[in-house]
Backbone as CSV, one residue per row, in Angstrom:
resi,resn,N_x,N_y,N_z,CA_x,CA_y,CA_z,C_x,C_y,C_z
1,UNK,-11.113,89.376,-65.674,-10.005,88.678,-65.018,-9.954,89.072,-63.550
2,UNK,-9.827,88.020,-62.440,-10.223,88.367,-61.085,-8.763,88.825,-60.941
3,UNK,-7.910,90.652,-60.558,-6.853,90.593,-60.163,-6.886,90.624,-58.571
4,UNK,-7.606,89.841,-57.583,-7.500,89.705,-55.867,-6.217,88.781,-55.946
5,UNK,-5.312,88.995,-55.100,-4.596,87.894,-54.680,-5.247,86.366,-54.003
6,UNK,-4.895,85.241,-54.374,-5.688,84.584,-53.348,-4.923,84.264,-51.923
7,UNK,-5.725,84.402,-50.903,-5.250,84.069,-49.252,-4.417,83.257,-49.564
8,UNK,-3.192,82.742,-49.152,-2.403,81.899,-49.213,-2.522,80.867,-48.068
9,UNK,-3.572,80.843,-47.238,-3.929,80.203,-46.180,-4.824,79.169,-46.352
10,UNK,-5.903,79.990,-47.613,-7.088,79.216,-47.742,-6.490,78.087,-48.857
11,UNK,-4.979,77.617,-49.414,-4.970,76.910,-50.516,-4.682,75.565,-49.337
12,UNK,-5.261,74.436,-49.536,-5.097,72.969,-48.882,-3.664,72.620,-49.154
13,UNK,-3.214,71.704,-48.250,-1.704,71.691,-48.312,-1.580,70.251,-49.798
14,UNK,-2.693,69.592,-49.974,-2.294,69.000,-51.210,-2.386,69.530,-52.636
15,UNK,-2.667,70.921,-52.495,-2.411,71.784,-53.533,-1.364,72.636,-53.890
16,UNK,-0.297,72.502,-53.132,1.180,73.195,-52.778,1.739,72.443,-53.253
17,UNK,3.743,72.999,-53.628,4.190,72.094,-54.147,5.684,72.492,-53.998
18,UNK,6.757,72.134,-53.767,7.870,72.025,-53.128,8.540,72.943,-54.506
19,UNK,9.548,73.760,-53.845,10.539,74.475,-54.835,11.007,73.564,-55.946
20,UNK,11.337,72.038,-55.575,11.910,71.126,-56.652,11.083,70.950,-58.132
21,UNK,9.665,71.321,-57.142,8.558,70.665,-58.465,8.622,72.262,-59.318
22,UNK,8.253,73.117,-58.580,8.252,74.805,-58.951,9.014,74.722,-60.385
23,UNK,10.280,74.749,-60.006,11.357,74.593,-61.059,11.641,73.807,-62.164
24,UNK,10.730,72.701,-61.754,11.249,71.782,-63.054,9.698,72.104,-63.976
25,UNK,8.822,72.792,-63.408,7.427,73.024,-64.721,7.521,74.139,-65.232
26,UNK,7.064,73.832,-66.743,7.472,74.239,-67.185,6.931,75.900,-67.175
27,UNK,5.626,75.728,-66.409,5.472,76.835,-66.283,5.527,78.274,-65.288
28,UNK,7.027,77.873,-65.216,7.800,78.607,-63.956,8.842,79.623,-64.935
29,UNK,9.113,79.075,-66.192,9.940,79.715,-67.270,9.055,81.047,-67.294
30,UNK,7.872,81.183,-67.038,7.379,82.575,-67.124,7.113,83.339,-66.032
31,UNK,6.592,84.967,-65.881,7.247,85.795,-64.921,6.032,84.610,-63.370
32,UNK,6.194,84.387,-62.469,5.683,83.492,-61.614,6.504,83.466,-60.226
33,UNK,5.693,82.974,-59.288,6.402,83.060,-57.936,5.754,81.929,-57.345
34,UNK,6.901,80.865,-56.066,6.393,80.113,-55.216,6.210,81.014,-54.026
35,UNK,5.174,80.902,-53.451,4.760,81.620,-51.725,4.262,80.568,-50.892
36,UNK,5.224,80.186,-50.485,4.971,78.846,-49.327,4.003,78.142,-49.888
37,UNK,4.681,77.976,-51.214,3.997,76.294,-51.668,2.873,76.190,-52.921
38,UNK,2.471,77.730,-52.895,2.049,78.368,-53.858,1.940,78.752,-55.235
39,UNK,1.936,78.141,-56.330,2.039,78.482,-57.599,1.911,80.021,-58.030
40,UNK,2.185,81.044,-57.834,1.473,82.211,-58.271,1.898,82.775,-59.587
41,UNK,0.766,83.084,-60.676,1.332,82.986,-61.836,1.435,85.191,-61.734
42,UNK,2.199,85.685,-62.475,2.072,87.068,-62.610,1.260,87.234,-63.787
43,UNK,0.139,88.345,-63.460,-0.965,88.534,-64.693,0.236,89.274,-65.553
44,UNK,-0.173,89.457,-66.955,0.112,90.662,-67.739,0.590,92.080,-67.431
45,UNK,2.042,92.684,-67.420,2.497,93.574,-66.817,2.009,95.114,-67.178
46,UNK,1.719,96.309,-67.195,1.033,97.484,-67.457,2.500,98.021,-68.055
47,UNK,2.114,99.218,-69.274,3.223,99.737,-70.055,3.691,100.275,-68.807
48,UNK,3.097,100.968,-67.344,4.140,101.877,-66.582,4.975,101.029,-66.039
49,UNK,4.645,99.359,-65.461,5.343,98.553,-64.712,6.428,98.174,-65.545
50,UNK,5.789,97.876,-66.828,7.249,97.742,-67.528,8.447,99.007,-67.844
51,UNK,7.913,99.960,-67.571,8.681,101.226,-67.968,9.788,101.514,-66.679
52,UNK,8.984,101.410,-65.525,9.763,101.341,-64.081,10.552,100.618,-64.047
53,UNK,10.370,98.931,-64.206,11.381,98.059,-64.580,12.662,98.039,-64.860
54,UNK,12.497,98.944,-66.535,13.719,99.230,-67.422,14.431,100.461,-66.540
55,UNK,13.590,101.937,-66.453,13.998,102.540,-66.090,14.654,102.178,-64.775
56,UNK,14.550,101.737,-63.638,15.187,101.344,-62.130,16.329,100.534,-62.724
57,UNK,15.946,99.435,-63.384,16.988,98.181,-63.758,18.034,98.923,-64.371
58,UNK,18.212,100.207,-65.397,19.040,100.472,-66.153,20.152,101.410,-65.179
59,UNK,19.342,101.616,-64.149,20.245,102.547,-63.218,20.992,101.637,-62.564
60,UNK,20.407,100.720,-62.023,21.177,100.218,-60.736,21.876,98.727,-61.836
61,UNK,21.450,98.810,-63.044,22.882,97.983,-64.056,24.116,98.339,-63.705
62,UNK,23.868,100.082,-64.354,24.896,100.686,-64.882,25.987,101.523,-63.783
63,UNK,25.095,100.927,-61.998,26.468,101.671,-61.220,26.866,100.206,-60.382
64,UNK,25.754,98.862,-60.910,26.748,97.825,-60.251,27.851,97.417,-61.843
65,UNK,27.722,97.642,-62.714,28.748,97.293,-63.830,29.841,98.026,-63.900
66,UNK,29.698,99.250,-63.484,30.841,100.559,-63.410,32.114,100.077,-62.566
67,UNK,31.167,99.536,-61.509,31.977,99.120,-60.459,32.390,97.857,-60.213
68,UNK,31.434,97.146,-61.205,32.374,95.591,-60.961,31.632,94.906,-59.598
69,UNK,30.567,94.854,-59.170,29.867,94.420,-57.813,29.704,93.719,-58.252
70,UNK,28.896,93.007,-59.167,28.033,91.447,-59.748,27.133,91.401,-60.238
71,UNK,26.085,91.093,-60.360,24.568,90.919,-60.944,23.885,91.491,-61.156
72,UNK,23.254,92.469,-61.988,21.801,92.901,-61.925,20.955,91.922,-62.808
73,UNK,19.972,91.163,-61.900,19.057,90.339,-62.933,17.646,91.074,-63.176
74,UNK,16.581,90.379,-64.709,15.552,91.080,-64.712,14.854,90.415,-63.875
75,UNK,13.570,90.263,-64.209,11.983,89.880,-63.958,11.834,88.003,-63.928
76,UNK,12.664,87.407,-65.118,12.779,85.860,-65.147,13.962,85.616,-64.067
77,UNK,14.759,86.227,-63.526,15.468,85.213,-62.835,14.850,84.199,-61.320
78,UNK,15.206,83.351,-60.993,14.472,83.072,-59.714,15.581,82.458,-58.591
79,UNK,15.212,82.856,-57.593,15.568,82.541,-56.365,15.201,81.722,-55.404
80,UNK,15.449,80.574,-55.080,15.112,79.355,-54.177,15.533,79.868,-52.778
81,UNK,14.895,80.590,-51.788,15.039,80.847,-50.899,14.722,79.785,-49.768
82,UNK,13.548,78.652,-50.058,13.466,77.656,-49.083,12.466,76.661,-49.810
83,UNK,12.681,75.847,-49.583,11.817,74.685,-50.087,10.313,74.728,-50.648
84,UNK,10.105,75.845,-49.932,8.637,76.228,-50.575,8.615,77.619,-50.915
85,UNK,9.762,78.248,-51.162,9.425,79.732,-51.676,10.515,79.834,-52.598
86,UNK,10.144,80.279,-53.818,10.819,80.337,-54.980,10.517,82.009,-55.861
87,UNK,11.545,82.863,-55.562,10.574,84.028,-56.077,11.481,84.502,-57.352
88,UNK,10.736,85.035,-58.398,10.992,85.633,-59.456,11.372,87.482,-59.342
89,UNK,12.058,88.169,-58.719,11.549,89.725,-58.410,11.942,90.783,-59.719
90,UNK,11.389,91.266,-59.726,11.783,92.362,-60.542,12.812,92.689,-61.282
91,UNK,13.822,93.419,-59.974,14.674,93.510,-60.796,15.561,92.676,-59.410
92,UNK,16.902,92.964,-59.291,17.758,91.629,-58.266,19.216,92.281,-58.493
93,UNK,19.600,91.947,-57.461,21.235,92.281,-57.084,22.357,91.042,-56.610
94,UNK,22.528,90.447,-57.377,23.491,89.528,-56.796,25.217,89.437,-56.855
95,UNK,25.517,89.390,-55.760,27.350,90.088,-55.271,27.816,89.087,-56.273
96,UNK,29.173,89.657,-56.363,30.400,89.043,-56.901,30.725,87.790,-56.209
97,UNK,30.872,88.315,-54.697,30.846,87.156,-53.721,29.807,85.828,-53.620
98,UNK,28.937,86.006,-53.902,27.728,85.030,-53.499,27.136,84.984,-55.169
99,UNK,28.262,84.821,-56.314,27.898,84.281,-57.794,27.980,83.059,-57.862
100,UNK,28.900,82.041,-56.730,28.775,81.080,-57.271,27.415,80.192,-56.823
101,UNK,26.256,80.578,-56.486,25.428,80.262,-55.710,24.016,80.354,-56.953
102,UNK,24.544,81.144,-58.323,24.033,81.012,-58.869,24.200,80.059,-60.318
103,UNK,22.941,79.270,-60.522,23.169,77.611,-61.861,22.681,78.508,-62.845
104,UNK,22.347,77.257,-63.409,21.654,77.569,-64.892,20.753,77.988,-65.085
105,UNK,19.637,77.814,-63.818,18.421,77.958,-64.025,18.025,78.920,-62.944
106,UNK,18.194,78.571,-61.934,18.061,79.674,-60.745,19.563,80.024,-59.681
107,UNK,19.146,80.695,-58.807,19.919,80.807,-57.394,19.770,80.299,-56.522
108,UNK,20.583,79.559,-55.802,20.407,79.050,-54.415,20.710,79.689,-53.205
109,UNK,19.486,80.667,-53.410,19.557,81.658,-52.147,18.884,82.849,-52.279
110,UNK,18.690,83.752,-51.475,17.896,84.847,-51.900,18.621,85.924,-52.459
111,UNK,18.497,86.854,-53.290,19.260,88.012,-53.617,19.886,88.595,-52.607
112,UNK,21.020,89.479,-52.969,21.780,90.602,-51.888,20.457,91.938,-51.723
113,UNK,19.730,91.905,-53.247,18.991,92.815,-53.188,17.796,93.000,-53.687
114,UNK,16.385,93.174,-53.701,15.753,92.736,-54.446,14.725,94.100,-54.699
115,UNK,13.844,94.095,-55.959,12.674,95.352,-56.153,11.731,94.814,-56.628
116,UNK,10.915,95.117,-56.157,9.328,94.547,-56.718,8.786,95.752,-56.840
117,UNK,7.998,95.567,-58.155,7.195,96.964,-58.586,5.872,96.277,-58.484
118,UNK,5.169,97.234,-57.550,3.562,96.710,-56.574,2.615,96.330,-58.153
119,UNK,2.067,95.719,-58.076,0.624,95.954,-59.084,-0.400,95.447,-58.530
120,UNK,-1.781,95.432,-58.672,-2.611,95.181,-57.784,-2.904,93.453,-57.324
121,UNK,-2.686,93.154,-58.363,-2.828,91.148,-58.375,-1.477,90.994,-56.896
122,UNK,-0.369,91.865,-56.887,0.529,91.279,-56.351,0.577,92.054,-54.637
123,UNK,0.056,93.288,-54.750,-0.137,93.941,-53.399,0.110,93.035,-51.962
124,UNK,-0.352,92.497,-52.036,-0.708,91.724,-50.638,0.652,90.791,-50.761
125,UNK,1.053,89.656,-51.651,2.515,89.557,-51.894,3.433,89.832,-51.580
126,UNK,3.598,91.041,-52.013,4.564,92.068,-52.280,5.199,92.558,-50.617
127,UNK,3.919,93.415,-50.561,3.571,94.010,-48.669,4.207,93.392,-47.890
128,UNK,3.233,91.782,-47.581,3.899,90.860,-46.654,3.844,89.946,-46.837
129,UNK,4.017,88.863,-47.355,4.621,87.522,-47.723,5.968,87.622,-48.481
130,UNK,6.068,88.422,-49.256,7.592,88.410,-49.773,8.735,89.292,-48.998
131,UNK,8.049,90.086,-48.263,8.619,91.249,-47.562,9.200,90.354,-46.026
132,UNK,8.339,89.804,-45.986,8.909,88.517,-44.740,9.688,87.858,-44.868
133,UNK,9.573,87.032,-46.070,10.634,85.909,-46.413,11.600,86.344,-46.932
134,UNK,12.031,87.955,-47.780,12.770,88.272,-47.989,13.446,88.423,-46.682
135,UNK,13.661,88.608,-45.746,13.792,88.542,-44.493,14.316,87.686,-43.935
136,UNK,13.571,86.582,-43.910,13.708,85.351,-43.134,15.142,84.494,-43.602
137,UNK,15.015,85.095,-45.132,15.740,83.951,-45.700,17.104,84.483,-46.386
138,UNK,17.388,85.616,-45.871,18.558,86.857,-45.905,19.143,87.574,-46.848
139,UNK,17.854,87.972,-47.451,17.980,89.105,-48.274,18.656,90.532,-47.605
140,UNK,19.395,91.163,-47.670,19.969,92.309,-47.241,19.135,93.557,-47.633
141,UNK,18.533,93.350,-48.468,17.402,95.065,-48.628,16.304,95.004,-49.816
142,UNK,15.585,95.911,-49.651,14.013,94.928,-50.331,13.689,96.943,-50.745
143,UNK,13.899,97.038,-52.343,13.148,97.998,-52.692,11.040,98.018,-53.220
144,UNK,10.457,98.217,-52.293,8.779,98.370,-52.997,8.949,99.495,-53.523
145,UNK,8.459,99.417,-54.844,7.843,100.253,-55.636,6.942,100.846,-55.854
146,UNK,5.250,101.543,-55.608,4.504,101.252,-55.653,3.827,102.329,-56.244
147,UNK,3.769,101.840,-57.737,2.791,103.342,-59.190,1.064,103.478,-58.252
148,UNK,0.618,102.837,-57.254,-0.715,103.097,-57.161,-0.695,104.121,-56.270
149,UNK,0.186,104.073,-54.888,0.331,105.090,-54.019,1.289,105.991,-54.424
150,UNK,1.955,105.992,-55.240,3.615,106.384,-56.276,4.307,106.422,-54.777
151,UNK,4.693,105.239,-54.181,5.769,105.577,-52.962,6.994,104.708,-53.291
152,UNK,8.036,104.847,-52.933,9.367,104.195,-53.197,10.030,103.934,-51.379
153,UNK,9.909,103.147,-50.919,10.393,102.580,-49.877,11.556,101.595,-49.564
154,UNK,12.282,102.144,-49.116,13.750,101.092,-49.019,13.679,100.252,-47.750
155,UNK,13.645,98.707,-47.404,13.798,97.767,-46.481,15.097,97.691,-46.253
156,UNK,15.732,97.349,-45.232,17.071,96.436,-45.057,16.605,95.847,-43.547
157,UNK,17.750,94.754,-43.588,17.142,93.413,-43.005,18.143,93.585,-41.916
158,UNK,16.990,93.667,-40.779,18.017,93.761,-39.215,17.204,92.728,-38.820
159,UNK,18.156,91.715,-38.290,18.082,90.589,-37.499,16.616,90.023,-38.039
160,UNK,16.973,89.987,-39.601,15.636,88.686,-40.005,14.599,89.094,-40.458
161,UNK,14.248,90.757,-40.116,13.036,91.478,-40.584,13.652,92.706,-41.179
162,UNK,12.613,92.598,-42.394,12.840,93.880,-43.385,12.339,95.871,-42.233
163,UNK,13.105,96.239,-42.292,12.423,97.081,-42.054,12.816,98.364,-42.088
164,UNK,11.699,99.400,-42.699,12.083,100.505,-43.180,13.096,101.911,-43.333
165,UNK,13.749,102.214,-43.944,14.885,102.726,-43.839,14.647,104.284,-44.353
166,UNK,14.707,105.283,-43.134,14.278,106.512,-43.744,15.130,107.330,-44.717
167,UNK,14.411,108.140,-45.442,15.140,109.457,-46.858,16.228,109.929,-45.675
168,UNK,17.419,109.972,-46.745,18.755,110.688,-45.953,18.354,112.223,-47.014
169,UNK,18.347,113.198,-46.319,17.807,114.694,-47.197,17.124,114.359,-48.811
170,UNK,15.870,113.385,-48.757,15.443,113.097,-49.520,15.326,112.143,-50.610
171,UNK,16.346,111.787,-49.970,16.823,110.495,-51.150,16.928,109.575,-50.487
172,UNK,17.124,108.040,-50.714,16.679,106.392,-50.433,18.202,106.192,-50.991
173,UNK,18.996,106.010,-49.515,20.485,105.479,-49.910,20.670,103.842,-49.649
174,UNK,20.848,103.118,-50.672,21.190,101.462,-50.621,22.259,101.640,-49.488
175,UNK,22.053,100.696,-48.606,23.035,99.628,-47.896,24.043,99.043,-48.404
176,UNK,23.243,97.727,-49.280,23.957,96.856,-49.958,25.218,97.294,-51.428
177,UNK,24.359,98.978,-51.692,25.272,98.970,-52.911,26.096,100.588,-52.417
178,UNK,26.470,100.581,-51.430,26.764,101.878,-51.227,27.483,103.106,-52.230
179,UNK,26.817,104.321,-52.175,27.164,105.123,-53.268,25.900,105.168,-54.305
180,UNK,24.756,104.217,-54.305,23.899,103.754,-55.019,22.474,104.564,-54.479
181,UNK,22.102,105.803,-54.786,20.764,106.642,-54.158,19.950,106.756,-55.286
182,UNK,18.585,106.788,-54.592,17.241,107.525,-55.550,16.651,108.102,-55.216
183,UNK,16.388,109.750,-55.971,15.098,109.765,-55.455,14.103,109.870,-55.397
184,UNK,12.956,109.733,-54.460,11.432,109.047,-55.065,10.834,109.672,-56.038
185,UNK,11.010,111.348,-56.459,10.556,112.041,-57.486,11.025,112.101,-59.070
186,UNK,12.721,111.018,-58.630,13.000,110.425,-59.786,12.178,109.377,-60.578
187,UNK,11.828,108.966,-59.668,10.869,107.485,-60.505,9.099,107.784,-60.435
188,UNK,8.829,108.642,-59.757,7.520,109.405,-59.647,7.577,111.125,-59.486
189,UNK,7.777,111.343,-60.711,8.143,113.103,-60.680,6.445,113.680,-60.564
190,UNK,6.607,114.697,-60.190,5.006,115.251,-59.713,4.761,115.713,-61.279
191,UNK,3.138,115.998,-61.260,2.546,116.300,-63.294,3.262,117.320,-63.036
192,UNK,3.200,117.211,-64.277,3.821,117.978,-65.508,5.451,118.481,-65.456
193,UNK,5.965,117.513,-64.844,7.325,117.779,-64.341,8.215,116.037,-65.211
194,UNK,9.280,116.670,-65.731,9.528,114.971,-66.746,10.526,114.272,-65.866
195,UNK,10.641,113.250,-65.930,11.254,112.221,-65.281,13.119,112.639,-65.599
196,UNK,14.035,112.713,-64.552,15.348,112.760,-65.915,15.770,111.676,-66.544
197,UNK,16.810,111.675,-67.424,17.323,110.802,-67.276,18.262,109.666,-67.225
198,UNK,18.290,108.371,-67.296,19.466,108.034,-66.758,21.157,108.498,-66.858
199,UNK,21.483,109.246,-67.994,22.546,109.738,-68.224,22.232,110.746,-66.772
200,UNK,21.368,111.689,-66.588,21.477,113.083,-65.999,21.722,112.410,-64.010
201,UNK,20.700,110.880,-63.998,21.379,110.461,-62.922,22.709,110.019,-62.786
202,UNK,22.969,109.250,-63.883,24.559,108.867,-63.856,25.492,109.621,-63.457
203,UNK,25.462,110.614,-63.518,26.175,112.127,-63.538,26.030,112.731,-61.865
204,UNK,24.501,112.697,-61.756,24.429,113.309,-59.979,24.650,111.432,-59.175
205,UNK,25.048,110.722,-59.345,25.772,109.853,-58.696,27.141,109.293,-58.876
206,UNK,27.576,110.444,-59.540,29.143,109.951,-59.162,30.068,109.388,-60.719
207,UNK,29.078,108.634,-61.635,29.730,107.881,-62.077,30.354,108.119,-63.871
208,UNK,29.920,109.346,-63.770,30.518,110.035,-65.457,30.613,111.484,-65.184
């Protein structure tokens, strides 16, 4: 199975296809992304990508539910950010405020917050095409994940571009969800050292 991303440059523009079409095939119901026009299907996820997933998703559930903020979506939800970009992310943060923006099927608009966990098919994606348009199209903060380099990097979006937000004494403090920290040795603990967990974070953030 070839996992290269393909150039998104080299696809001819009568091979692209507008967010409207994205959405109504049927094969958008599975994990998949539009990139300016782009069909991109997601290969088969790895037990760690799915493990990161749950584990990240169950944290940042359980301190936007505590609190009553709005949304945590998984991996199927999607976001219509512009006519030709339609993205599926990981995991997703969407406000109380900006719920009614979400239908039946997708959102009309980009997340408050979004995480993509890197895998190699999606690298180049991930990096910069989604990292842009998350951007462009006003996403407020963009967590990469990434099990190959094990780095955890927090974006927030000044004037249109994502861009990197340094460890406050080690830890990656959200913007968007304030009170909401990680840190990177939580989700990549060095060998032979165990991950904690989510109860033991719940606890060093405030919320039991």
């Amino acid at each position: 199975m070839n996992s290269r991303a393909p150039i998104l440059s080299d696809i001819p523009a009568a091979a692209r296809m507008s967010a409207e079409d994205y959405l109504a095939a049927p094969q958008s119901e599975q994990k998949s992304d539009l990139i300016e026009g782009v069909f991109v299907m997601a290969l088969p996820a790895t037990i760690e990508h799915e493990d990161l997933v749950m584990f990240i998703g169950t944290l940042m559930r359980s301190f936007v539910a505590a609190r009553r903020l709005g949304l945590v979506l998984g991996p199927n939800a999607a976001y219509r950010l512009s006519e030709m970009n339609v993205y599926q992310p990981d995991i997703s943060f969407l406000s109380a405020e900006r719920r009614h923006l979400a239908g039946e099927v997708y959102v009309d608009g980009a997340p408050d917050l979004a995480v993509e966990i890197v895998s190699p098919s999606s690298r180049q994606y991930d990096l910069v095409e989604k990292r842009i348009n998350y951007g462009r199209f006003g996403a407020k903060e963009y967590w990469l994940v990434d099990p190959i380099e094990r780095t955890v990097t927090l974006y927030v979006n000044v004037n249109g571009e994502m861009t990197p937000l340094p460890p406050q004494e080690g830890a990656l403090h959200s913007q968007v969800l304030p009170g909401f920290w990680l840190r990177p040795e939580w989700i990549f603990p060095p060998e032979g050292v165990e991950r904690p967990s989510e109860l033991e974070i719940a606890r060093q953030q405030g919320l039991i």
